[in-house]
MOPAC internal coordinates of N, CA, C and O (Angstrom, degrees):
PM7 1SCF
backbone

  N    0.0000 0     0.00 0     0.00 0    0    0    0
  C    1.4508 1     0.00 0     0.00 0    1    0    0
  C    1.5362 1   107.39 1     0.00 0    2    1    0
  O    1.2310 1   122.93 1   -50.20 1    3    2    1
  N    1.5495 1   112.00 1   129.80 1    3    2    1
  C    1.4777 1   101.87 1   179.73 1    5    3    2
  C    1.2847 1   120.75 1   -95.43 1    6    5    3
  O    1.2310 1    97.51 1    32.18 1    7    6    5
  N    0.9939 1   157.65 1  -147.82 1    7    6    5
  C    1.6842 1   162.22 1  -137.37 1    9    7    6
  C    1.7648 1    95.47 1  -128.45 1   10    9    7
  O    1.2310 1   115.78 1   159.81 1   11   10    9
  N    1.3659 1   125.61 1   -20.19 1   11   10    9
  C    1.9308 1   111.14 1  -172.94 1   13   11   10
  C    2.0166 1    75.37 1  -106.99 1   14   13   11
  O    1.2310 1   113.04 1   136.20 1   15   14   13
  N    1.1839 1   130.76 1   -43.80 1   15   14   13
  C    1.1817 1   111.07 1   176.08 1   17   15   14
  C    1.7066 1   117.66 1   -53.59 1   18   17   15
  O    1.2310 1   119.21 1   104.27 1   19   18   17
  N    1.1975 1   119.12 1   -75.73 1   19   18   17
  C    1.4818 1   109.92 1   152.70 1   21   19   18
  C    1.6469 1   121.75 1    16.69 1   22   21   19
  O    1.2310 1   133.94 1    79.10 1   23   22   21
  N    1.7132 1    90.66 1  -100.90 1   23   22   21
  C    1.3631 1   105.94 1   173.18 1   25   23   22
  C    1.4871 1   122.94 1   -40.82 1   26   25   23
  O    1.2310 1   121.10 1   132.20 1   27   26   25
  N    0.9604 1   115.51 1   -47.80 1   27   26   25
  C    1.9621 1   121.37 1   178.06 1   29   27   26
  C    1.4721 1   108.37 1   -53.40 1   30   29   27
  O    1.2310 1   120.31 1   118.93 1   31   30   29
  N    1.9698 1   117.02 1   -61.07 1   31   30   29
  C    1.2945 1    91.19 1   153.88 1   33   31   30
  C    1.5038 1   158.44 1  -123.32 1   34   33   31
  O    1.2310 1   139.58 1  -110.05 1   35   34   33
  N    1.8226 1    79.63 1    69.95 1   35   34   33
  C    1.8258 1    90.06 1   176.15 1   37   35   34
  C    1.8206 1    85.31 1   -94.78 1   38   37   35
  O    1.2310 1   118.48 1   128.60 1   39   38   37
  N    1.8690 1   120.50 1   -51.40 1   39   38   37
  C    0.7345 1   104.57 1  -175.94 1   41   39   38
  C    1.6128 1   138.17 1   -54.54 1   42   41   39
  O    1.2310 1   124.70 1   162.40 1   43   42   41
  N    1.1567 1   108.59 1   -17.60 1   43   42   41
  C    1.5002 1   124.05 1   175.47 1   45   43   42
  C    1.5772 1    96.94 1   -70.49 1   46   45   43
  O    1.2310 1   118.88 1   117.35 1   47   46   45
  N    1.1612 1   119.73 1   -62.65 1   47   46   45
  C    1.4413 1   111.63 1  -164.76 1   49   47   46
  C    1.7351 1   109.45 1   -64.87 1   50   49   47
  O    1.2310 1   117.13 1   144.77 1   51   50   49
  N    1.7713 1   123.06 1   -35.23 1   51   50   49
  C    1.3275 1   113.53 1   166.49 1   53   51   50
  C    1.3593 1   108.21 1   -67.27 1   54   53   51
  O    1.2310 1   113.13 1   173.90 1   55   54   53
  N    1.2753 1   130.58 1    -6.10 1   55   54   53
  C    1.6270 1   113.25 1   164.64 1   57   55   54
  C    1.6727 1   119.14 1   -81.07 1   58   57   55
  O    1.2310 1   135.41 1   133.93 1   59   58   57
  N    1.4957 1    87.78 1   -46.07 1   59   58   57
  C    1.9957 1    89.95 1   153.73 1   61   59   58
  C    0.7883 1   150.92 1   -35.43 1   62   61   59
  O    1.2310 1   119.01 1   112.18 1   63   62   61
  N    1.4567 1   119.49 1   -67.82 1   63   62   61
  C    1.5367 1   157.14 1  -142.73 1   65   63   62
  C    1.4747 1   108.95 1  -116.14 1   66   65   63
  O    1.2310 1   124.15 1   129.80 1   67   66   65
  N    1.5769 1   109.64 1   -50.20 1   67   66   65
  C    1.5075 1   110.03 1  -156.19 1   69   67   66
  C    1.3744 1   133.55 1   -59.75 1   70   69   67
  O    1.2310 1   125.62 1   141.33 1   71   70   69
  N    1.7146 1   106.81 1   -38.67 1   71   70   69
  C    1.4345 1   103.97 1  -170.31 1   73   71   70
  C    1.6791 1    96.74 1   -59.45 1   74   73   71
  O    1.2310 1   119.19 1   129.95 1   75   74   73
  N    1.3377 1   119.15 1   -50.05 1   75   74   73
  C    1.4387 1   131.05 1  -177.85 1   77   75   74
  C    1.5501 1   115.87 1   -40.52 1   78   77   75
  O    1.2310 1   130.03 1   147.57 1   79   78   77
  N    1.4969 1    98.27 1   -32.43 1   79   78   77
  C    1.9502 1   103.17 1  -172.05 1   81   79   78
  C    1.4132 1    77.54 1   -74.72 1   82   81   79
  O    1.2310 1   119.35 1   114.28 1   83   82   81
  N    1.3828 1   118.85 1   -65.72 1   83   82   81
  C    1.6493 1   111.95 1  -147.99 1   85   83   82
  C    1.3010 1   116.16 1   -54.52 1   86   85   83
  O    1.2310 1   118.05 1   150.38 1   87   86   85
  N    1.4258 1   121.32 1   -29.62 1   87   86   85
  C    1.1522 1   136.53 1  -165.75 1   89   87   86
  C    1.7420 1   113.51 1   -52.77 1   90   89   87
  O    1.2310 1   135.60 1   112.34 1   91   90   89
  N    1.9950 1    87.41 1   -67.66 1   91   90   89
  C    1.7892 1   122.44 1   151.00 1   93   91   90
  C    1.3638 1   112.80 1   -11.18 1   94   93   91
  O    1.2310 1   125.92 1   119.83 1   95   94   93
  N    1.7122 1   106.22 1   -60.17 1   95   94   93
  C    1.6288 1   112.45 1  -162.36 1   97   95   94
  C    1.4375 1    99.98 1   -90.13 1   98   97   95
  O    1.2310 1   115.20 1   166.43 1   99   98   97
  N    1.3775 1   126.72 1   -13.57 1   99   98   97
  C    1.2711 1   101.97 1  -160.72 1  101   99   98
  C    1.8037 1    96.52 1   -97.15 1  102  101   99
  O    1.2310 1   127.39 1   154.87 1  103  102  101
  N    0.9966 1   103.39 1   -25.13 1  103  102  101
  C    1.9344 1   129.28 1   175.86 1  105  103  102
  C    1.5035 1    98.19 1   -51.32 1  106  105  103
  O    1.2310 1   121.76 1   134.88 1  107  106  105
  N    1.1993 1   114.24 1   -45.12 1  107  106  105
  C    1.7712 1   116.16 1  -159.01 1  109  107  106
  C    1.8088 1   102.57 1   -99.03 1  110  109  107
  O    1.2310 1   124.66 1   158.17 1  111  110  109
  N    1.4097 1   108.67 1   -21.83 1  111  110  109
  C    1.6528 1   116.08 1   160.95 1  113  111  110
  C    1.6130 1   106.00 1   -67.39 1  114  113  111
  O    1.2310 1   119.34 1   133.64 1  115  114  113
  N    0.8499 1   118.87 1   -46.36 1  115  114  113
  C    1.1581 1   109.02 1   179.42 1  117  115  114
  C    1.6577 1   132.75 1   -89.65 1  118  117  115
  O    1.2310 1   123.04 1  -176.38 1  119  118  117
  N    1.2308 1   111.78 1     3.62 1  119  118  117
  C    1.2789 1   125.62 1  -158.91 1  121  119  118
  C    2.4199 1    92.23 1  -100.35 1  122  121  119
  O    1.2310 1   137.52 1   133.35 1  123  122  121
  N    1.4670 1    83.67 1   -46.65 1  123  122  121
  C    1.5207 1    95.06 1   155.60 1  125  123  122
  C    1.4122 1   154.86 1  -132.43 1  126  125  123
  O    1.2310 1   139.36 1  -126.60 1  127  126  125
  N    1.4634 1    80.07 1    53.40 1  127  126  125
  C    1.8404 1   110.49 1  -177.78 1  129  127  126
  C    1.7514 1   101.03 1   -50.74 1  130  129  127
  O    1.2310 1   123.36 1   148.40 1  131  130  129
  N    1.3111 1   111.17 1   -31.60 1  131  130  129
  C    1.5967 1   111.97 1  -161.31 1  133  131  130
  C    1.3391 1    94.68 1  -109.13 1  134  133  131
  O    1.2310 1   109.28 1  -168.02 1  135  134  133
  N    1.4112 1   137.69 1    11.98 1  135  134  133
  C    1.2656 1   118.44 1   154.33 1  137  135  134
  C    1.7457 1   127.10 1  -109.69 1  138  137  135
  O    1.2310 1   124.29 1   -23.56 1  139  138  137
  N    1.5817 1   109.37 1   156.44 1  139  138  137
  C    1.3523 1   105.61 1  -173.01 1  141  139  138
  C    1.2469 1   106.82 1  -120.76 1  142  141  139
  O    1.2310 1   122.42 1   -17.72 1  143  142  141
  N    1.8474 1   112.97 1   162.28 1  143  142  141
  C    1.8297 1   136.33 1  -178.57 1  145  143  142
  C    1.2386 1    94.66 1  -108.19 1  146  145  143
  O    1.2310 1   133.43 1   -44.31 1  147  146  145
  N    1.1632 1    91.65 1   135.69 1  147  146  145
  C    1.4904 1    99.12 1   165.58 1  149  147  146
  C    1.3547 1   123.40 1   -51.41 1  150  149  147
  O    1.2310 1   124.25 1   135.20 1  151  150  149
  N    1.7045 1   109.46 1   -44.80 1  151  150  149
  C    1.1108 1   152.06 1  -134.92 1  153  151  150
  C    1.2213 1   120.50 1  -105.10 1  154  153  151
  O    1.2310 1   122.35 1   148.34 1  155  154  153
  N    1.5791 1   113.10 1   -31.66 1  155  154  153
  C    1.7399 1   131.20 1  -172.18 1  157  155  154
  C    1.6878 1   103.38 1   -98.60 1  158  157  155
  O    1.2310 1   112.19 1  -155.73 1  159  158  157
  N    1.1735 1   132.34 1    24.27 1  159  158  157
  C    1.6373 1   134.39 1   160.77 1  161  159  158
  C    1.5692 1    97.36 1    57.90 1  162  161  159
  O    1.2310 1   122.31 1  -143.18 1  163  162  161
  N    0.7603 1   113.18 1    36.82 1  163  162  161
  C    1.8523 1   112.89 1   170.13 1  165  163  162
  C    1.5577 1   106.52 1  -112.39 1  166  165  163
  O    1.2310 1   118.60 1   -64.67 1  167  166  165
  N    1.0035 1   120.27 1   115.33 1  167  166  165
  C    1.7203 1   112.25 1   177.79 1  169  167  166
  C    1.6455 1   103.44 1  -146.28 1  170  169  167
  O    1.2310 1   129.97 1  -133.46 1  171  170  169
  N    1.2627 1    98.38 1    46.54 1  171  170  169
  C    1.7469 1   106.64 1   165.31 1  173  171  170
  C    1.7349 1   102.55 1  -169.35 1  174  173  171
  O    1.2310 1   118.51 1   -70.83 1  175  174  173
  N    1.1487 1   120.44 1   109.17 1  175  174  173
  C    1.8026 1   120.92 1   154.29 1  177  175  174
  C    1.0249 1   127.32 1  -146.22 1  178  177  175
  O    1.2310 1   119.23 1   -28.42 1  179  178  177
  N    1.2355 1   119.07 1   151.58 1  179  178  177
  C    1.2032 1   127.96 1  -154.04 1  181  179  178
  C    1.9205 1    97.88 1  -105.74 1  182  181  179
  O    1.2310 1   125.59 1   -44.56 1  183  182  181
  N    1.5306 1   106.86 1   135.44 1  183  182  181
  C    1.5673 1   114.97 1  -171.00 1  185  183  182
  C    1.6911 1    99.63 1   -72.27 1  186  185  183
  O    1.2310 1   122.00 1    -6.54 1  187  186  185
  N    1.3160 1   113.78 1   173.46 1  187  186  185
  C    1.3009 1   109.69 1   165.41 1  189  187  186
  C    1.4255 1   107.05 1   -78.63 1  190  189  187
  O    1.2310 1   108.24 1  -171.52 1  191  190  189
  N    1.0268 1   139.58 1     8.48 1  191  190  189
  C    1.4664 1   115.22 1  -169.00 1  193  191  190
  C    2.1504 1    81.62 1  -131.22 1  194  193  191
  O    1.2310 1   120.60 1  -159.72 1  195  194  193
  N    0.7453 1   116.46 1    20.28 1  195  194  193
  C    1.7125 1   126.66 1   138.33 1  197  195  194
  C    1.6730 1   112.70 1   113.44 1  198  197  195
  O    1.2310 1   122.36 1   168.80 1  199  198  197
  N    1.3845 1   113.09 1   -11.20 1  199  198  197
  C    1.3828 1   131.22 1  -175.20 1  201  199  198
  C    1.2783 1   114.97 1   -73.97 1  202  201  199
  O    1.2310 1   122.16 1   -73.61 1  203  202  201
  N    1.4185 1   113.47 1   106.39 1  203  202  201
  C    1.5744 1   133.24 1   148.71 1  205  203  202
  C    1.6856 1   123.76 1   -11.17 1  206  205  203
  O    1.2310 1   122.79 1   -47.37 1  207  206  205
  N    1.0466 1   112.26 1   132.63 1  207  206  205
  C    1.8605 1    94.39 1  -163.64 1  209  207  206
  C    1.9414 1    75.09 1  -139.89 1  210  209  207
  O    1.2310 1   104.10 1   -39.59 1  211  210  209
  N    1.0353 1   146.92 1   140.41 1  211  210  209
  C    1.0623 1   153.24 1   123.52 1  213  211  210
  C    1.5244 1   125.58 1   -95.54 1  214  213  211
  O    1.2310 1   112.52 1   -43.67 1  215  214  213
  N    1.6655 1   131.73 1   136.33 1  215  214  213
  C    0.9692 1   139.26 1   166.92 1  217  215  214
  C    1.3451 1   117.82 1   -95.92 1  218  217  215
  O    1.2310 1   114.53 1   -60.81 1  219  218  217
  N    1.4062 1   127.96 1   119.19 1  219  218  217
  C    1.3664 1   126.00 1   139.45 1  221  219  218
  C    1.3760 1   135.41 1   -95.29 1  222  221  219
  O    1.2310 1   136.42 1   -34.30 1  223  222  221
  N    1.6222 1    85.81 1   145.70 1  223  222  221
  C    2.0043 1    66.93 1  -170.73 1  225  223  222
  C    1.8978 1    94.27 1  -147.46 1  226  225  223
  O    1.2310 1   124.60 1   -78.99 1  227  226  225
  N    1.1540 1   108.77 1   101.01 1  227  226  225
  C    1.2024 1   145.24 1   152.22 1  229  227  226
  C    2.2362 1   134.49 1   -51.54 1  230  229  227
  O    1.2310 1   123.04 1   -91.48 1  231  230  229
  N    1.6134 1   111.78 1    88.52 1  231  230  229
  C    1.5991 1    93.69 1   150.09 1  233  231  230
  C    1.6102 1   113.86 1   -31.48 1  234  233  231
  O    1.2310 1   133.77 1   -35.13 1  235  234  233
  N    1.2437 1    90.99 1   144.87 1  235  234  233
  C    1.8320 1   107.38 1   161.68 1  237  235  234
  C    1.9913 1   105.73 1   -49.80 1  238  237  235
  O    1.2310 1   119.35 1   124.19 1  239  238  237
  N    1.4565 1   118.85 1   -55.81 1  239  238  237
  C    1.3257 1   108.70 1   175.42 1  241  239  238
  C    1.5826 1   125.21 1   -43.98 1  242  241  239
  O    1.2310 1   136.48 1   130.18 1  243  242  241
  N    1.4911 1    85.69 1   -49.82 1  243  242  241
  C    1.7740 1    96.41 1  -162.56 1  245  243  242
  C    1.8572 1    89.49 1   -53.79 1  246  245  243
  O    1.2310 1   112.97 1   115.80 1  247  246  245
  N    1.4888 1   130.89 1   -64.20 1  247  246  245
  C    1.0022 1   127.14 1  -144.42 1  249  247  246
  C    1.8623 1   104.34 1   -73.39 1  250  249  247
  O    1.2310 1   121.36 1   161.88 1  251  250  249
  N    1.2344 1   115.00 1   -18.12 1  251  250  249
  C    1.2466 1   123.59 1   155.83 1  253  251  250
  C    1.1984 1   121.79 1   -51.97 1  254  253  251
  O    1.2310 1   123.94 1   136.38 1  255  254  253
  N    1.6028 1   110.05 1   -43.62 1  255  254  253
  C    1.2479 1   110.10 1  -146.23 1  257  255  254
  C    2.0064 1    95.11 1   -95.00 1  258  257  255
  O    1.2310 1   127.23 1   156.32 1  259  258  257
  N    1.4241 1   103.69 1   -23.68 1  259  258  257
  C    1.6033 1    98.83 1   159.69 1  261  259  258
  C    1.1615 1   119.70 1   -87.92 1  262  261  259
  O    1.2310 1   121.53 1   142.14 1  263  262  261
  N    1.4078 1   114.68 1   -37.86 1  263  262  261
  C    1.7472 1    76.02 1   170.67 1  265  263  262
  C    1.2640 1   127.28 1   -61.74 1  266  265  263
  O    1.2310 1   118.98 1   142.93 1  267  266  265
  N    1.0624 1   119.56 1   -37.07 1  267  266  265
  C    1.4354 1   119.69 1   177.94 1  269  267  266
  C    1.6435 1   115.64 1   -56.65 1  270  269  267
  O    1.2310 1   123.83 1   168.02 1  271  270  269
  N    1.3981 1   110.26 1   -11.98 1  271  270  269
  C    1.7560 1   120.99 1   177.01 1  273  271  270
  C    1.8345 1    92.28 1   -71.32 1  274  273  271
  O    1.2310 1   128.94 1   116.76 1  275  274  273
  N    1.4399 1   100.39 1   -63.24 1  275  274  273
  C    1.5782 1    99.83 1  -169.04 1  277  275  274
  C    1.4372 1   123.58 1   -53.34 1  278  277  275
  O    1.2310 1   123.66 1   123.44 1  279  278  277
  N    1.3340 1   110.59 1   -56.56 1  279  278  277
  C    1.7685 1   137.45 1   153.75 1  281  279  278
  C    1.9602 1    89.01 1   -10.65 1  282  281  279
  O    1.2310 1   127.70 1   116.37 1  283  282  281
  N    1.0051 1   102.78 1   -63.63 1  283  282  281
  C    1.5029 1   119.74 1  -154.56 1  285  283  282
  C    1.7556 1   105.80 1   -57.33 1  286  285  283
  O    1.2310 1   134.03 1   114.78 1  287  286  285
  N    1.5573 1    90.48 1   -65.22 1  287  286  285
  C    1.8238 1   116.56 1   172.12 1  289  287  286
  C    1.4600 1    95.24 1   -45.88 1  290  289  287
  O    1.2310 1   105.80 1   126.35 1  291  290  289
  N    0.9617 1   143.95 1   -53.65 1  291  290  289
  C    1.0606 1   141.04 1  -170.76 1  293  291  290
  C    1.3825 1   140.97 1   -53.69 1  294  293  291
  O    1.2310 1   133.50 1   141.11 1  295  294  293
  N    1.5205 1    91.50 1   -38.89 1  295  294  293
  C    1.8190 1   123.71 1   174.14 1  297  295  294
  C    1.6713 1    92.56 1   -92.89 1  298  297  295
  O    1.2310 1   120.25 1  -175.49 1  299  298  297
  N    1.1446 1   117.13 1     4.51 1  299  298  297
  C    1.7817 1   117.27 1   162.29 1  301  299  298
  C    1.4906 1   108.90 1    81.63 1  302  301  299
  O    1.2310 1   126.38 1  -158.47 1  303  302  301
  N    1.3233 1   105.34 1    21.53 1  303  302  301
  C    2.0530 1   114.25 1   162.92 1  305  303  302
  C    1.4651 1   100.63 1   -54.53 1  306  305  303
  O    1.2310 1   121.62 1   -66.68 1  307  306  305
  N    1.2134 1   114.51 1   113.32 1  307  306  305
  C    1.7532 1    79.40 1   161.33 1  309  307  306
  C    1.3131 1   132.44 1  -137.80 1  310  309  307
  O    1.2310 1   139.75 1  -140.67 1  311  310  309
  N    1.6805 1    79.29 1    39.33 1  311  310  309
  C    1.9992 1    94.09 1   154.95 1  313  311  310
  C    1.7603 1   103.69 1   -76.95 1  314  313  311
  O    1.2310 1   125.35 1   133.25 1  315  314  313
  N    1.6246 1   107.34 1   -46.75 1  315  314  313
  C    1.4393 1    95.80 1   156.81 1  317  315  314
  C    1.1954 1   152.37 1   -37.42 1  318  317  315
  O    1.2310 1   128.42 1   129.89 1  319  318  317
  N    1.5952 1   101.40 1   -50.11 1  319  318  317
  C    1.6033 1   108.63 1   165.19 1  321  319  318
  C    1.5671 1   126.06 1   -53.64 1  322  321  319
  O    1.2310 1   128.49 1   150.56 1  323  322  321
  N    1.6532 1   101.26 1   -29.44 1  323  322  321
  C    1.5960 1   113.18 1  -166.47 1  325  323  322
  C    1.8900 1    83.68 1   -76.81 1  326  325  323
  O    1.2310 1   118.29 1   138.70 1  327  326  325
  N    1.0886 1   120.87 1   -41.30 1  327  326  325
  C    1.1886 1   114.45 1  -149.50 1  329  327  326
  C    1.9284 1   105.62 1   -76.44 1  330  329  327
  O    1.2310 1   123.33 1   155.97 1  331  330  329
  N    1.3505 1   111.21 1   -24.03 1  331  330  329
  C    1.2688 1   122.83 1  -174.89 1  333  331  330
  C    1.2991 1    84.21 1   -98.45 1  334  333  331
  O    1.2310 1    89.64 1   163.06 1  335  334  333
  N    1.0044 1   167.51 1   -16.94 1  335  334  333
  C    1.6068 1   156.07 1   153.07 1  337  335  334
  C    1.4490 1   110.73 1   -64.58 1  338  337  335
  O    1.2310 1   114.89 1  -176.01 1  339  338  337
  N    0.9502 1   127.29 1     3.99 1  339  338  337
  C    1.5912 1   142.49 1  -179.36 1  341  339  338
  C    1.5096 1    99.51 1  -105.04 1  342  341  339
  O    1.2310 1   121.32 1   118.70 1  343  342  341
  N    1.2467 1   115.08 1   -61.30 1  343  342  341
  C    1.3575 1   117.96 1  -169.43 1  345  343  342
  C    1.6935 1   103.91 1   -55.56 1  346  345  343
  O    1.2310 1   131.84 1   128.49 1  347  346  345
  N    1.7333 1    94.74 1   -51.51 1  347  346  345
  C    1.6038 1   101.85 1   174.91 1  349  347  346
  C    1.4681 1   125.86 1   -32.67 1  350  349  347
  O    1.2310 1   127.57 1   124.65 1  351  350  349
  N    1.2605 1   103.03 1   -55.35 1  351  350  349
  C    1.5997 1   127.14 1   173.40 1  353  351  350
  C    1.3291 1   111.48 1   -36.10 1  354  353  351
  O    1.2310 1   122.50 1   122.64 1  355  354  353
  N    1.0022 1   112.82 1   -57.36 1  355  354  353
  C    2.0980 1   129.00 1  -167.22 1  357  355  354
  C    1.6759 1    87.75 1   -82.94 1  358  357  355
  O    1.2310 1   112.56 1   158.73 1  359  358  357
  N    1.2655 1   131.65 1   -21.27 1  359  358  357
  C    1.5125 1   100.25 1  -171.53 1  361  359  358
  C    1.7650 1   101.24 1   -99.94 1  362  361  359
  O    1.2310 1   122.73 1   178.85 1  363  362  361
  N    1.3621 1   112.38 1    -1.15 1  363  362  361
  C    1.1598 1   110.42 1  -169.08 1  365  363  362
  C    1.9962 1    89.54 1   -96.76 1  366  365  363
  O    1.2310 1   128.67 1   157.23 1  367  366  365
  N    1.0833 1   100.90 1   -22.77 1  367  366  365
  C    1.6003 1    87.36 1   174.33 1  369  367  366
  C    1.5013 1   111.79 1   -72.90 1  370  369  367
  O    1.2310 1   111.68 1   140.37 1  371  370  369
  N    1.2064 1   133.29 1   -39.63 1  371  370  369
  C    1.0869 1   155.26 1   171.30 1  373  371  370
  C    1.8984 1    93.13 1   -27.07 1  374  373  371
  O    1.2310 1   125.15 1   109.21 1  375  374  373
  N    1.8834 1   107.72 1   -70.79 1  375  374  373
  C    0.7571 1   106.05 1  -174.09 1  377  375  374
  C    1.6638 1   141.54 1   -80.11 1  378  377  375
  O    1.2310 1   131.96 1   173.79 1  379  378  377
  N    1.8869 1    94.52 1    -6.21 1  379  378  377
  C    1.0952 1   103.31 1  -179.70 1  381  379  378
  C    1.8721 1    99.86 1   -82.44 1  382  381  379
  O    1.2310 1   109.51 1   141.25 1  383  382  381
  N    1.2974 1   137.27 1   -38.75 1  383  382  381
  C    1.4074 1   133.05 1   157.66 1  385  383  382
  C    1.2850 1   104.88 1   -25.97 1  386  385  383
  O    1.2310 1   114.46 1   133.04 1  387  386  385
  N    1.1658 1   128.10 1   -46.96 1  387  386  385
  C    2.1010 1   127.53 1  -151.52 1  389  387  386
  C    1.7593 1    74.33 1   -81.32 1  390  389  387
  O    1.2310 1   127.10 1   121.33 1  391  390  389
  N    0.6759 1   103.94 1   -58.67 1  391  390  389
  C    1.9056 1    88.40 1  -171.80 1  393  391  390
  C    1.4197 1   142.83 1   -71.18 1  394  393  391
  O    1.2310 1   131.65 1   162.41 1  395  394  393
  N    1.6560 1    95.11 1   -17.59 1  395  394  393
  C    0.9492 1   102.44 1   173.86 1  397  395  394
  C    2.1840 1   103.72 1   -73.85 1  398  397  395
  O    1.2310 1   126.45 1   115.13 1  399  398  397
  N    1.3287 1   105.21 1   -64.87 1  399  398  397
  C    1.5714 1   116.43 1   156.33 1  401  399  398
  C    1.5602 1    95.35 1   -12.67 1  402  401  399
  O    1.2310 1   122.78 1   101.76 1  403  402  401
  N    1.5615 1   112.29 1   -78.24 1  403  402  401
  C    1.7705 1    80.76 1  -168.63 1  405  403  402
  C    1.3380 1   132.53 1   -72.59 1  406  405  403
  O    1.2310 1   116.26 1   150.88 1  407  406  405
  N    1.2352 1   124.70 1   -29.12 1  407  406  405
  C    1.2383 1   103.87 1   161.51 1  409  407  406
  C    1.4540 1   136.11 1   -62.45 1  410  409  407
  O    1.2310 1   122.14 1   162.98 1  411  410  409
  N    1.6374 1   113.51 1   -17.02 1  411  410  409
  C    1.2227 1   125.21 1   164.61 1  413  411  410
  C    1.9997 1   120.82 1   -37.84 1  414  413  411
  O    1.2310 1   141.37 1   135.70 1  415  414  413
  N    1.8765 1    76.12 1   -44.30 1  415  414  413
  C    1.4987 1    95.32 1  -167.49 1  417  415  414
  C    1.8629 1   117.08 1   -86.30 1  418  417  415
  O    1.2310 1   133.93 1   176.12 1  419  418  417
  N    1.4357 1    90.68 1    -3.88 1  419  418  417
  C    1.3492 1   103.55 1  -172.14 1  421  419  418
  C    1.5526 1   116.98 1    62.64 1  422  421  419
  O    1.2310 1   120.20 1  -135.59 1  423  422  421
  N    1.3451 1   117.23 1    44.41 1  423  422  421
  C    1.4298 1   139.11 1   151.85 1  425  423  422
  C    1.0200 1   142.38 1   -88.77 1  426  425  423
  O    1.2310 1   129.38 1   174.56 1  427  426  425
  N    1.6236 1    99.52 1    -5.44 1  427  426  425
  C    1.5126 1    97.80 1  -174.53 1  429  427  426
  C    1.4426 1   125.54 1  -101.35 1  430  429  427
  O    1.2310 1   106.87 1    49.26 1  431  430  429
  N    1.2285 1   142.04 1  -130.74 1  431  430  429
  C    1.2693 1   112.93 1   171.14 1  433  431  430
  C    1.0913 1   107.96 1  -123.27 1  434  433  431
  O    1.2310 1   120.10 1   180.00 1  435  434  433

């Protein structure tokens, strides 16, 4: 099959098939807008009904190894503190993206 055969029937089948595929995909986007993968690099979305969802996802060390940063900051280390103010930093970008995205998207309020 060459490349104008191809094309003829992809286009035949998006004249077929498509509104129905899109329909499918857009049904199942939305059905789990509010759930997260570990796995698919998404670790911020927003539900349809407007709520912020962030994922973290942590080795057993790493999450040891901050709490034990904060634990630390706390008892007034504050190479610790600097160091859990770092982490802080990256999650607040995290969250400043989710907002920026919605207003991007014109979702926000």
């Amino acid at each position: 099959m060459d490349a104008v055969e191809l094309d003829a029937k992809w286009t035949l089948f998006l004249e077929n098939e498509g509104v129905m595929l899109e329909r499918d995909i857009y049904d199942h986007l939305q059905d789990t807008a509010h759930l997260f993968d570990v796995h698919d690099g998404i670790h911020a979305k927003w539900s349809p009904e407007g709520t912020l969802g962030l994922l973290l996802v942590f080795r057993e060390e790493e999450a040891n190894s901050l709490f034990e940063a904060f634990r630390a900051a706390i008892e007034g280390v504050q190479e610790a503190g600097e160091a859990f103010a770092v982490w802080t930093t990256s999650l607040m970008g995290l969250l400043r993206q989710a907002l920026t995205q919605q207003w991007a998207d014109g979702t926000g309020d």
